[in-house]
N, C-alpha and C positions, 0 to 999 in steps of 0.2 A: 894182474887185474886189481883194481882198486876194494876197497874193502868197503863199498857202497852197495844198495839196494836199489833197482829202478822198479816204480811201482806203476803201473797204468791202468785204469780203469776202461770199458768196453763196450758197446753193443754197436753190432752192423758196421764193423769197418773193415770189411775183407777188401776193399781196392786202396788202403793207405796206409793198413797196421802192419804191413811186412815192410813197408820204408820204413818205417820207425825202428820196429827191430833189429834191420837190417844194420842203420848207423847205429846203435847199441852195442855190437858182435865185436869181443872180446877188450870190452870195457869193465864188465864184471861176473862173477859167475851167478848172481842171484838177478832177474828179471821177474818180476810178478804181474800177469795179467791177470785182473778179474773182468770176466765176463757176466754180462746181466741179462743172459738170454740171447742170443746172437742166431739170427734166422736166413743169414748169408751164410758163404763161406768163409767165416773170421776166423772160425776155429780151425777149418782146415788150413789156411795160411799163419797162424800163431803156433800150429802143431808142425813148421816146417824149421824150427827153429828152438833151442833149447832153452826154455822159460818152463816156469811155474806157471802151469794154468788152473783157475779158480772160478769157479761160476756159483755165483752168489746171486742171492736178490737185490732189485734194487731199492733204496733207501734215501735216496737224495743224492747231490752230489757230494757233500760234506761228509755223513753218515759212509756212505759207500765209502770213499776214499779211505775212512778212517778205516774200515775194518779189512780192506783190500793192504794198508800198512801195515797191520798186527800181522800179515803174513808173512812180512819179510826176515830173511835172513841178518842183515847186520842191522845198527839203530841207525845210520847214516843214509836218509832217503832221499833220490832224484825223484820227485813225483813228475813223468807226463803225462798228456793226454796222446789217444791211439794218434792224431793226426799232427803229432808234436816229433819231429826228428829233431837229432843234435846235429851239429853242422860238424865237419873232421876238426876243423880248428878248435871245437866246443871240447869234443870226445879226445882229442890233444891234449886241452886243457884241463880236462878232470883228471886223465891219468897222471900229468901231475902232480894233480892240487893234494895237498894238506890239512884239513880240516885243524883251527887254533885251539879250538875247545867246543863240545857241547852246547854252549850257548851262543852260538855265533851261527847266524843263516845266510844262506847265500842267494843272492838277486842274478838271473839271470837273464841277458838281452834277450829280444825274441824280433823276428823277420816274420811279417805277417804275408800271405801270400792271397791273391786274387788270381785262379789257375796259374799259370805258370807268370805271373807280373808280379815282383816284389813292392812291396809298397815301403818307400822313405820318408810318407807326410802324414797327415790327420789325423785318426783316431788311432788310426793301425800300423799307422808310422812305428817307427822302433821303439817298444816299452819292455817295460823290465817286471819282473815277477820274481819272487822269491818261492825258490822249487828246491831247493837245496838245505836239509835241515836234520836236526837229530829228533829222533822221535821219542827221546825220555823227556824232553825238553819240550818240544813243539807236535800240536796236532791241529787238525782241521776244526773249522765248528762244526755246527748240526743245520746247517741253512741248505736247504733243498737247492738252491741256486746262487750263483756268483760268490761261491765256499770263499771262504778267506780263510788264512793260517793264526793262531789265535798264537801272536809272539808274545812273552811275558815282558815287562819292564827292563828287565838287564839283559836282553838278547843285542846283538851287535850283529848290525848287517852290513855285509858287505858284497859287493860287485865281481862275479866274473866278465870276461872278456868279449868272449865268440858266444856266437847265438844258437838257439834253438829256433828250427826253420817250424813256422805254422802253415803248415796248410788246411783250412779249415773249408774253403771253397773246393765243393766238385761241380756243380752246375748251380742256376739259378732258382729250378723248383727243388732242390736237395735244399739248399739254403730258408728259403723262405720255409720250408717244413722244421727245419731248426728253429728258425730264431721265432715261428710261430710256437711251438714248442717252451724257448727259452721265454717270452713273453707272459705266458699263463704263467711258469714257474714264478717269473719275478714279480707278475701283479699277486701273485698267492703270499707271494714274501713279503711284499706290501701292504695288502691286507691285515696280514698277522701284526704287522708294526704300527696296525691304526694309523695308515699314512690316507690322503684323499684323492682324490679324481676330478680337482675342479673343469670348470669351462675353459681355464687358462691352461692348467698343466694338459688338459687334454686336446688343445687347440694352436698351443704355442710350443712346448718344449718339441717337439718334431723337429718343425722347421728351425728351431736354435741348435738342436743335436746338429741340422745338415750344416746350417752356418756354421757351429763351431769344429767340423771334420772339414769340410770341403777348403773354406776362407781363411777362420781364425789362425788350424793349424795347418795350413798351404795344402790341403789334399789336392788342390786342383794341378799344382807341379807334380803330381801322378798320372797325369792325362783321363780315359776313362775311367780306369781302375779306380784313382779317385774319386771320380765321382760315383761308380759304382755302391762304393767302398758307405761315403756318406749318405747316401740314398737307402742303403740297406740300412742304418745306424736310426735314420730319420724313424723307419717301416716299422724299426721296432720298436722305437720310443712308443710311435702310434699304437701298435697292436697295444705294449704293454698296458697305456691309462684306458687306454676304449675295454680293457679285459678287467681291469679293477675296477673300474666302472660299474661293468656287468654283477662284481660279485656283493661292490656295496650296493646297488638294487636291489639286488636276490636278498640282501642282510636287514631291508627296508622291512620287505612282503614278507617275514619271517614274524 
């Protein structure tokens, strides 16, 4: 077993968190899930399998994740998300891997999924993420949404191979309850950064989000799915300004 930590953060994923674990099983002996209140049966499908379980409050995505890391057993962390598997070729690949030093992160590909249709073009086409990292060295920020890993100047990133399989789609109203969700969080994110909500951003970037998923980067050689894919990309751009909107209003009448 490699001498890595897999870390995952939680709530309400009892029909997808036992795939993840599942491609995890005897990759390493340390697995840490934090859960943030889970009102399925997550727990009872994460107690089918030998992990660390932690139920913590939640904090943001940033915050959470950070303190769901201070859990783990070695400094070298695979951070996923519950609906994040590794592919065999990926779980191949780590048992391998090496780590050159401390300051070296690693970018890993990712296969976006729309139910069972992988996607190869637009937005969710194949992107890379750096999930792979030492944590004396590297931590999350504190942003309630779209966390990013805060790399210092002399970090060296480099590429593995095989993917991490996303499946982020179970149905359509599961979806839209998410990215309505991810939407407040971002226009709150925005707000905080003194960003605005004009007539333009609120009236144009939609339809440029679909153009640039669907056209720019060929979503439409995905058949539906692509277009699915763009349409949802579009849904959120829109909830996001019409939601920031809302809060500079409310910051007007104050």
């Amino acid at each position: 077993m490699q001498s890595l930590s897999v870390v995952i953060i939680c709530k309400n994923e009892a029909d997808i968190i036992g795939n993840t674990l599942l491609s995890l099983q005897g990759l390493t002996d340390d697995i840490v899930v934090y859960d943030n209140g889970s009102t399925d049966n997550t727990l009872e499908e994460i107690n089918k399998f030998n992990v660390h379980l932690q139920q913590g409050s939640w904090e943001g995505f940033g915050k959470t994740k950070n303190n769901a890391t201070a859990l783990a057993k070695h400094e070298w962390i695979l951070s996923l998300d519950a609906d994040e598997a590794i592919s065999k070729g990926l779980k191949n690949e780590l048992m391998q891997w090496q780590p050159d030093n401390e300051k070296t992160v690693y970018k890993l590909p990712f296969r976006n999924f729309i139910g069972n249709k992988m996607l190869k073009h637009g937005d969710w086409g194949t992107d890379y993420h750096v999930r792979l990292y030492n944590r004396k060295v590297v931590q999350w920020n504190e942003a309630d949404v779209h966390e990013e890993l805060i790399l210092p100047a002399d970090v060296v990133i480099k590429e593995l191979k095989n993917f991490v399989l996303h499946r982020t789609w179970r149905n359509a109203d599961d979806y839209k309850n998410k990215m309505q969700n991810y939407a407040l969080l971002g226009a709150e994110k925005y707000f905080k950064q003194g960003k605005r909500a004009g007539w333009f951003k609120r009236n144009f970037s939609p339809s440029f989000s679909f153009i640039r998923s669907y056209v720019l980067k060929l979503g439409f050689f995905d058949g539906k799915a692509g277009y699915q894919c763009a349409k949802m990309i579009a849904g959120y751009t829109k909830m996001k300004y019409q939601k920031l909107a809302g809060l500079l209003k409310e910051k007007k009448r104050e």
